[in-house]
N, C-alpha and C positions, 0 to 999 in steps of 0.2 A: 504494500500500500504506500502509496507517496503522498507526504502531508504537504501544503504550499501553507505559507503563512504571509499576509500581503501587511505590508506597508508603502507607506508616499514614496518613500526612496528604493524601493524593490520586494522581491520576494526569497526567503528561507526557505529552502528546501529539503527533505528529509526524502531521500529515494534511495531502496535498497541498502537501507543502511548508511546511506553517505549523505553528512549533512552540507549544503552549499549554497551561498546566494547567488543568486540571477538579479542585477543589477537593472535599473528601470529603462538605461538609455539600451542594455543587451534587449530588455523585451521590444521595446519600442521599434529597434533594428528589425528582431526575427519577425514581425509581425505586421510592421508597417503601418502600426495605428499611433493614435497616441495613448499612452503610459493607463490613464482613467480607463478608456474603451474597450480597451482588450478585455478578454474574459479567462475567468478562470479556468476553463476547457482547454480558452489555447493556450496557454501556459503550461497547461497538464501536457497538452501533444508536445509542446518544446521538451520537455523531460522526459516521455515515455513515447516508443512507437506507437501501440498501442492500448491506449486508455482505459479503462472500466469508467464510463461517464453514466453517474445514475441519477442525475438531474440537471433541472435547468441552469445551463450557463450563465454565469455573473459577471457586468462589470467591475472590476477594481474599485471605482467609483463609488459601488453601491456595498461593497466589502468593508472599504478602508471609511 
C-alpha cells in the first residue's frame, strides 16, 4: 500500500517500504498542471505503475 501525505510544498511518500518526497515543482513537471489541480490519483500513477484506485480522485487543493 503507498501512503501520499500532501502538503503546499509537496508530497511524502511511503511506497514499498521507502519513504520519499516528490517535491511540488517535480509534480507540477510530471503532470503538467499546476501544483493545487493535480489529483491525488495522478500522483498515485507517478509512484506506482499500477494503482488500486478505490475512489474519487482529489484535488491537492481540496486535500491540503
Amino acid at each position: 500500500m503507498t501512503v501520499l501525505s500532501f502538503d503546499d510544498k509537496g508530497v511524502d511518500v511511503i511506497y514499498e517500504g521507502t519513504e520519499f518526497r516528490m517535491e511540488k515543482a517535480l509534480i507540477e513537471e510530471a503532470t503538467g498542471k499546476a501544483y493545487p489541480n493535480v489529483t491525488d490519483h495522478e500522483v498515485l500513477h507517478l509512484v506506482e505503475d499500477d494503482p488500486q484506485l478505490s475512489n474519487e480522485p482529489r484535488r491537492i487543493k481540496d486535500i491540503i
